[in-house]
C-alpha positions in Angstrom: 49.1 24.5 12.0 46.7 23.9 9.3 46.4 27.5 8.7 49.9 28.1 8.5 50.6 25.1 6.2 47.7 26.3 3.6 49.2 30.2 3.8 53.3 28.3 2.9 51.5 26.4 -0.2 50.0 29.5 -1.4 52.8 31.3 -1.3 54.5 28.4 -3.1 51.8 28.1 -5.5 51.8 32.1 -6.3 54.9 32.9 -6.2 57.2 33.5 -9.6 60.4 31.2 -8.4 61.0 27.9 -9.5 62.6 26.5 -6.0 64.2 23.4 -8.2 65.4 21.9 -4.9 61.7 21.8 -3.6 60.8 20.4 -7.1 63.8 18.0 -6.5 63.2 16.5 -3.1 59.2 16.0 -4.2 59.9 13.9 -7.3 61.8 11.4 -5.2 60.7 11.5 -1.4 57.2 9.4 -2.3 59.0 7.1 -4.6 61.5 6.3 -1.6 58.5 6.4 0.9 56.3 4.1 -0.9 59.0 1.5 -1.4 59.6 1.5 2.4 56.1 1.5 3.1 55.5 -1.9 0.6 59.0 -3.5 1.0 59.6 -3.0 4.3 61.3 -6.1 5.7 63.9 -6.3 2.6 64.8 -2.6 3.0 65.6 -2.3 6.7 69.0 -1.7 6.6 71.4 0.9 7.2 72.5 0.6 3.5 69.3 1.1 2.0 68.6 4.1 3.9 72.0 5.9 2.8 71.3 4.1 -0.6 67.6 5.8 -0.6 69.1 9.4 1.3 71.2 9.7 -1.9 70.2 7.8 -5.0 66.1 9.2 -4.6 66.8 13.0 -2.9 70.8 13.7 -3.2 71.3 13.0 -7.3 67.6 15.2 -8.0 68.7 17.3 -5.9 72.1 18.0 -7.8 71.1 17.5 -10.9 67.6 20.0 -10.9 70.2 22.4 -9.1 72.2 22.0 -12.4 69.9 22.1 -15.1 68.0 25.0 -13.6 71.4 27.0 -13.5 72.3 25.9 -17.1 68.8 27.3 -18.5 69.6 30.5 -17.1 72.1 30.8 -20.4 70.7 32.9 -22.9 71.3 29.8 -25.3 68.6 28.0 -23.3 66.6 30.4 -21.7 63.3 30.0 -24.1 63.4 26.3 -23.0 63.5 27.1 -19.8 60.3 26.9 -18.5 60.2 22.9 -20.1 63.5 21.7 -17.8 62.0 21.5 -14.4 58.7 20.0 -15.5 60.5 17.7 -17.7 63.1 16.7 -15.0 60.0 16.6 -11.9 57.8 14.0 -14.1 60.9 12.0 -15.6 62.6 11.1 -12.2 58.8 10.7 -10.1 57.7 7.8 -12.8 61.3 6.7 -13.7 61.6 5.9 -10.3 58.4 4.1 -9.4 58.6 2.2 -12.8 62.1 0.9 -10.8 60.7 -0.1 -8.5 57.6 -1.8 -9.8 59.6 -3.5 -12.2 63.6 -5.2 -11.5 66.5 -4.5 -14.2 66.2 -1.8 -17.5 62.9 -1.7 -19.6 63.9 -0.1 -22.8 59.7 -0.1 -23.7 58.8 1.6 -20.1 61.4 3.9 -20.1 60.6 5.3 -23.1 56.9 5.9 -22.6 58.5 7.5 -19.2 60.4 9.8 -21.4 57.5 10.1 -23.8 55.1 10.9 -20.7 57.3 13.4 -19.6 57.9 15.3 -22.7 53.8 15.6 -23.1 53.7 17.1 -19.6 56.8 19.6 -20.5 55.3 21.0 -23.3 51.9 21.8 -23.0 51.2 21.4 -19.1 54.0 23.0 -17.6 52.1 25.9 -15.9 50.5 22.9 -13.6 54.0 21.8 -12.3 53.9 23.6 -8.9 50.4 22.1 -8.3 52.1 18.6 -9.2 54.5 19.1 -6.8 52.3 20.0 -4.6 50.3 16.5 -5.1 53.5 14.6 -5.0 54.6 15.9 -1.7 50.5 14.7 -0.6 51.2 11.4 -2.1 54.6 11.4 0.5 52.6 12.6 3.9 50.0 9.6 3.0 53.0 7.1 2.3 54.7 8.4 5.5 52.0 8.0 8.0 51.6 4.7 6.8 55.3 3.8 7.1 55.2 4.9 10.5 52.5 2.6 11.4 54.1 0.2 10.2 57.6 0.6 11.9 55.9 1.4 14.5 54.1 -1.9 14.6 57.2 -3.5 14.5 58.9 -2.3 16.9 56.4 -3.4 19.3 57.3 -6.8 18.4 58.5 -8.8 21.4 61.5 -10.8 21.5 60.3 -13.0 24.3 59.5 -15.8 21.9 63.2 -16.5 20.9 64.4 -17.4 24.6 65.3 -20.8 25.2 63.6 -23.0 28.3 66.7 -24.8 28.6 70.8 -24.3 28.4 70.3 -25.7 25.0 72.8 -22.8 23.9 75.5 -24.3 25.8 75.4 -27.4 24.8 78.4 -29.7 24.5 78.6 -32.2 21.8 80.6 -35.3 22.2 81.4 -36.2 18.1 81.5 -33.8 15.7 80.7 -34.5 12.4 80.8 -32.0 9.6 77.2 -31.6 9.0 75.5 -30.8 5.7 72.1 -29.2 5.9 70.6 -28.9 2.7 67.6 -27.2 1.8 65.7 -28.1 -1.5 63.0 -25.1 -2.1 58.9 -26.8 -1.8 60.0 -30.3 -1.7 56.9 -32.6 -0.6 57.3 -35.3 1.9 57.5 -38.8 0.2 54.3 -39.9 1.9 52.5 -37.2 0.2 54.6 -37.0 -3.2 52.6 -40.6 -3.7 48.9 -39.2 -3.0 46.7 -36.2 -3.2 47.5 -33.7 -5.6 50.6 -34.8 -6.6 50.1 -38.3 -7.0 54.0 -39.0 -8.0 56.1 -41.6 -8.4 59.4 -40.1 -7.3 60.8 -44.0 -6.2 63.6 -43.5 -8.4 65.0 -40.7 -5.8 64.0 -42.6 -3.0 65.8 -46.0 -3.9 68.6 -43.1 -4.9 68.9 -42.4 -0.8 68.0 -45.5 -0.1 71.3 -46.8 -1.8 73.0 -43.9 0.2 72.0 -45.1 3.7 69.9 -42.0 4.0 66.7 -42.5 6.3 63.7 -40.5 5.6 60.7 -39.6 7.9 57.6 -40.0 6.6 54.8 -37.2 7.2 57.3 -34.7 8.5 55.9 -30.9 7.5 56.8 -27.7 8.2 55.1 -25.5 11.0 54.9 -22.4 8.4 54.1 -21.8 4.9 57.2 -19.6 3.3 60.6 -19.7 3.4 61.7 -16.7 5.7 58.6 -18.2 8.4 59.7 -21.8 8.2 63.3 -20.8 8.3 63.1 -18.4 11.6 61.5 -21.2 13.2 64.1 -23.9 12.6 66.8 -21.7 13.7 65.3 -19.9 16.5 63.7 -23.2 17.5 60.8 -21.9 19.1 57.7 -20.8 17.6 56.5 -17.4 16.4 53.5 -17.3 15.3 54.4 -14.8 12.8 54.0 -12.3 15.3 50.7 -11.9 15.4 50.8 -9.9 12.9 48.4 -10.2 9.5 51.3 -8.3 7.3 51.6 -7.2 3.6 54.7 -8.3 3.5 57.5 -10.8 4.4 57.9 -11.7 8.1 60.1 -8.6 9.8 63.8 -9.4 10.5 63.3 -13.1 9.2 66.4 -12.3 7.6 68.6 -11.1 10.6 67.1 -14.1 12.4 68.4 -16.5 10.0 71.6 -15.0 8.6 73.2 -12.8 11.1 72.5 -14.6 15.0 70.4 -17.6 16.1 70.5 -20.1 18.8 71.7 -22.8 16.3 74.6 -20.9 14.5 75.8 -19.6 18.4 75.7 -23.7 19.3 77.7 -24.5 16.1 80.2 -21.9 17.0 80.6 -22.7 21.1 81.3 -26.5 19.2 84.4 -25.1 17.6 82.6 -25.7 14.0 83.7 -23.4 10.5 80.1 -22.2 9.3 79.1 -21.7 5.5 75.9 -20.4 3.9 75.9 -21.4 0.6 72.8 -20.5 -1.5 71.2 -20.7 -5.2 69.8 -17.0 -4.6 70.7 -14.4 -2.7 66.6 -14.2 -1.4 68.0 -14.9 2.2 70.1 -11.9 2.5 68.0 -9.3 -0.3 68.2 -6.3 3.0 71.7 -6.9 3.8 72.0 -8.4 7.3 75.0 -8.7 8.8 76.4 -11.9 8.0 76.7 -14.4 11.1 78.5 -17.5 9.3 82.2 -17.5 8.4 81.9 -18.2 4.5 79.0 -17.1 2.3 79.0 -17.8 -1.7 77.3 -14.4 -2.1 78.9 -11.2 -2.4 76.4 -7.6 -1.4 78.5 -6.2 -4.0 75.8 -8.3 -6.7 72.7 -7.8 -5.5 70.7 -5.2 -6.4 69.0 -2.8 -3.9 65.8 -1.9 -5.7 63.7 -4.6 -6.5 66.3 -7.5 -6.5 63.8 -10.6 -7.4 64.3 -14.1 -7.8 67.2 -14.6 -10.3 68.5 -17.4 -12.3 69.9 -20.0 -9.8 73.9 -20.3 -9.6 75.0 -23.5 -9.8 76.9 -23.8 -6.0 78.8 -26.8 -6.1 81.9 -25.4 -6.8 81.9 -23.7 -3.8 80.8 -26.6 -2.2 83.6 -28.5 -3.4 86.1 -26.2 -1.8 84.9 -25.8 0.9 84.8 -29.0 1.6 88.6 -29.7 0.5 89.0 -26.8 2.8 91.7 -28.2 5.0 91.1 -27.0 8.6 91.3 -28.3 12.0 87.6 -27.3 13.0 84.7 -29.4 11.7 82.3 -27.8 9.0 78.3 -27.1 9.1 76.8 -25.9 6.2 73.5 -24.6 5.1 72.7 -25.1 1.0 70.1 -23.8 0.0 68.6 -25.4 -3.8 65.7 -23.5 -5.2 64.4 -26.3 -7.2 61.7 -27.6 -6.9 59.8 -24.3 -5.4 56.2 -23.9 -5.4 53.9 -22.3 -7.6 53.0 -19.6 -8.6 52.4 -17.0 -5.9 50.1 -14.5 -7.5 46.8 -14.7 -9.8 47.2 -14.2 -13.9 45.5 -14.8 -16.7 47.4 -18.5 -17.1 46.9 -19.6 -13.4 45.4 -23.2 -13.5 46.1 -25.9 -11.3 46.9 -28.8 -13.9 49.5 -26.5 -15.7 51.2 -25.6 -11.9 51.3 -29.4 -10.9 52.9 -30.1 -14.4 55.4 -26.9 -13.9 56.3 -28.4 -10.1 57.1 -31.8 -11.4 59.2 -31.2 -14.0 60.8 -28.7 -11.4 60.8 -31.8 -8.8 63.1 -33.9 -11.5 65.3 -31.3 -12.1 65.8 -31.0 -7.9 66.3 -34.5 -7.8 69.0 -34.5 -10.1 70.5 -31.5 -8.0 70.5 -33.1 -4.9 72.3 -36.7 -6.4 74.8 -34.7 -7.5 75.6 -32.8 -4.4 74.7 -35.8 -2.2 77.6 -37.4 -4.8 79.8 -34.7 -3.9 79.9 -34.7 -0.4 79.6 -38.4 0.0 83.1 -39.1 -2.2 84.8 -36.3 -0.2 83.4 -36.9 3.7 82.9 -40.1 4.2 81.5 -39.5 7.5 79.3 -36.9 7.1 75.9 -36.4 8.6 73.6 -34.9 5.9 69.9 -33.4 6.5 67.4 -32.8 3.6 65.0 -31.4 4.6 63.2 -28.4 2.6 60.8 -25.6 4.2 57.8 -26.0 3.2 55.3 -27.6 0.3 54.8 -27.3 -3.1 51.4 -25.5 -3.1 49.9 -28.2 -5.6 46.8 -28.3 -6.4 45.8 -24.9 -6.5 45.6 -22.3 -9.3 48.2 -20.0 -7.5 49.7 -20.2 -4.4 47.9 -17.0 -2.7 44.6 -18.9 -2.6 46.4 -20.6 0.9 45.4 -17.1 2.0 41.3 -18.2 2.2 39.7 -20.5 4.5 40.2 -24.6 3.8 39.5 -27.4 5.8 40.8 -29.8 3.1 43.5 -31.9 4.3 45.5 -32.7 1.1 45.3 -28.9 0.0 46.6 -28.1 3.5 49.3 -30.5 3.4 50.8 -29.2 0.2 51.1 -26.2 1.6 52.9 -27.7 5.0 54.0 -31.4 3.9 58.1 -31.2 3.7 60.7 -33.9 2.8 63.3 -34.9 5.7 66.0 -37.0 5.0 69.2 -37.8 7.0 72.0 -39.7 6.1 73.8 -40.6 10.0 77.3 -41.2 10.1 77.7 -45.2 10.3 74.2 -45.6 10.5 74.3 -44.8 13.9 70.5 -43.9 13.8 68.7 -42.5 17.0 66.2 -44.2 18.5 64.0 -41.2 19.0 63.8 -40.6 15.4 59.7 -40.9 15.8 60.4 -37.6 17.2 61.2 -36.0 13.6 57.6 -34.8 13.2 58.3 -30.6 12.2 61.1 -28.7 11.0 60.8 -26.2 14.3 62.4 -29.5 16.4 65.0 -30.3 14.2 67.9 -28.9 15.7 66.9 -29.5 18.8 66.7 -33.1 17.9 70.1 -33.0 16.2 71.8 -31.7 19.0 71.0 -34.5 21.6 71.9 -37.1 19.4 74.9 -35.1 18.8 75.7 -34.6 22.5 74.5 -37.9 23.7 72.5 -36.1 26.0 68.3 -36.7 25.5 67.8 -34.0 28.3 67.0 -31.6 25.7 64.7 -33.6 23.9 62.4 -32.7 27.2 62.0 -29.2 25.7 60.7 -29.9 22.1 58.0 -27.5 20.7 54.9 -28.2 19.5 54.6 -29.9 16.5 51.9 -27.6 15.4 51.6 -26.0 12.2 50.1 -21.9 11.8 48.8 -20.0 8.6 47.9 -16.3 8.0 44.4 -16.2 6.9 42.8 -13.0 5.0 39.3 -14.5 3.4 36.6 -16.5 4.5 37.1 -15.8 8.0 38.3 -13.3 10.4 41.7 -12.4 9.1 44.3 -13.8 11.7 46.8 -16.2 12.5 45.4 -19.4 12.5 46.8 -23.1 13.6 45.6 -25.5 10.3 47.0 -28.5 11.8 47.7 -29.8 15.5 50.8 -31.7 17.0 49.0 -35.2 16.0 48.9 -34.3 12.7 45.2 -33.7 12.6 43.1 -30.7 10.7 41.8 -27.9 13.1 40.9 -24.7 12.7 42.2 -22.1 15.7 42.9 -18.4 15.8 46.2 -18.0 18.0 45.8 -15.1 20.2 48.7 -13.3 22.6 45.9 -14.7 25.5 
């Protein structure tokens, strides 16, 4: 096979053609291959795949078919050995500067142009051995895509089933229910010590006015978004699969978007339910969209690179859809971005005193976010039941928010990474009195739904209220549990065992 393989490139190598659909395919198959290979979990979808199949082979493939047959005219013909080479370098870096870096870079493309040019004019005769390299670059990228898809497939859906009939439950009132989701909001009890060391009474007396009541201590039982989020819906734990990944948890997405336990209970309850979002993170590889109303449209977001865009201000949907006249009651999920975390990755300006400042000026302007919705919904549902609770911590106190990833047996640093604000508003006060059950966002729901079927048979089933982190440094990289159901450091590797 080897043999064969090395006799094909020779002849490739020697041979006097120019093969511009060979040339074509090789200046966009490791592009496409890499950004599967790094991005894996936002590019799943059917869509990207026909988006990949034609934007990174089809178009090349076209347009170095057309160029090549254009340079053939005797007008052209000195320039022709300059097309290919120019066309092969211009659309292998114009591509991976795409997907490195979101939107148009006047500055990069220009140097891409630039680079190219160079390469035309006086390396040309090295294109076929370029090619050659750049279909190498592909094999590497596509055994390592297929370890990686094939690592995921292997995941096992066990974890999601249910110990009970939880599914079928019945509930006897039916509120319209508001679950709102401000991004790295910090429980109250920890807003006032540690590294934040806040006075953020203002907001409290705010809900306090409001008849909300909030839970003190209550944390999240992962660290990101897409982890905390799969939990709370699927109500079970995960445990991040096991897995030690480069990238974000696989089908987190599809878990939370497209089918889970709690939309399926919504909908056997006769309830209307809208997503209605900041940022279109939730859905950035397309899943199929399991709630009745979204405020984002596919058609606007991007499929290379999307990134965290400017917020968009949702209370106008909001508004309608809560005028919305229907004879079903409504759940939503809003999702605020504010106040978020810090920074993710290491620079040149990462510092811990400039992050906390960055949060809490962030923190103010979620506050004032969440008045005004909580406003909203309050002078148009009076009886509405309304959740606040966000995902996970605001990563305070560290430089950037990556250094979560070593080693720490400090409790305030670990509880800004898992420390989350709850607070519900029940309709007539009607409070539970199992709310000392309110300890981590994977109960929640499960919690919710007794009180809202009257029926405390399910609160028999709750999960752990354990807390799990992906360690890389400073020990054996793993998935770890940082903090136990009491609410006390530990240090444990979960195994499968």
């Amino acid at each position: 096979m080897i043999t064969k393989l090395k006799r094909v490139v020779d002849s490739f190598l020697k041979s006097d053609k120019q093969f511009p659909v060979i040339t074509a395919i090789a200046s966009g198959l490791y592009p496409m291959l890499y950004c599967y290979s790094k991005n894996f979990s936002i590019v799943n979808s059917l869509d990207h795949f026909l988006f990949f199949i034609v934007a990174f082979l089809c178009i090349p493939i076209v347009v170095f078919k057309l160029v090549h047959w254009v340079s053939k005219f005797n007008s052209l013909k000195k320039y022709d050995k300059y097309i290919l080479p120019f066309f092969n370098i211009f659309t292998f870096l114009f591509l991976i500067k795409t997907i490195a870096y979101a939107g148009f870079d006047k500055k990069k493309t220009l140097l891409v142009i630039l680079i190219s040019i160079i390469f035309a004019v006086f390396f040309n005769k090295y294109l076929k051995k370029i090619v050659v390299f750049q279909y190498l670059l592909a094999f590497v990228s596509a055994i390592s895509l297929t370890f990686i898809i094939s690592k995921n497939l292997r995941i096992s859906n066990e974890w999601q089933v249910q110990p009970d009939d939880i599914v079928k439950v019945e509930f006897k009132i039916k509120p319209n229910i508001y679950f709102i989701q401000p991004d790295g909001y910090v429980n109250f009890s920890e807003i006032k010590k540690g590294f934040y060391d806040f006075d953020n009474s203002e907001f409290e007396s705010f809900l306090h006015r409001n008849d909300f009541v909030t839970y003190p201590d209550f944390r999240s039982n992962y660290t990101t978004t897409l982890s905390s989020n799969a939990s709370t819906f699927m109500m079970k734990h995960h445990y991040y699969n096991n897995l030690v990944s480069s990238f974000e948890m696989y089908n987190a997405r599809d878990m939370i978007i497209s089918k889970n336990p709690v939309l399926d209970v919504f909908k056997n309850n006769g309830y209307k339910t809208y997503f209605l979002s900041e940022t279109p993170y939730m859905m950035f590889n397309r899943p199929k969209i399991g709630y009745d109303f979204t405020n984002i449209d596919y058609t606007n977001i991007p499929f290379i690179n999307p990134g965290i865009s400017n917020p968009v201000d949702i209370n106008m949907s909001l508004k309608a859809s809560i005028s919305e006249e229907i004879d079903s009651p409504k759940f939503f999920f809003l999702q605020i971005l504010k106040p978020w975390h810090i920074s993710s990755r290491k620079s040149i300006n990462s510092d811990k005193a400039l992050e906390r400042k960055l949060w809490l000026e962030n923190l103010v302007e979620a506050n004032n976010a969440l008045s005004k919705m909580i406003n909203l919904i309050k002078e148009r549902d009076k009886n509405a039941l309304i959740i606040i609770m966000a995902d996970h911590g605001g990563y305070v106190g560290m430089d950037f928010g990556d250094q979560s990833e070593k080693k720490s047996q400090d409790r305030d640093f670990i509880y800004s990474i898992f420390s989350s604000q709850l607070s519900i508003h029940w309709p007539k006060n009607d409070v539970p009195n199992y709310g000392h059950k309110f300890k981590s966002s994977v109960n929640l729901f499960r919690i919710l739904f007794s009180y809202l079927s009257e029926n405390e048979k399910y609160l028999s089933n709750l999960q752990p209220d354990e807390s799990y982190i992906v360690i890389k440094e400073g020990t054996p990289k793993g998935v770890y549990k940082y903090i136990d159901k009491d609410g006390a450091i530990v240090f444990k590797k979960h195994t499968t065992d």
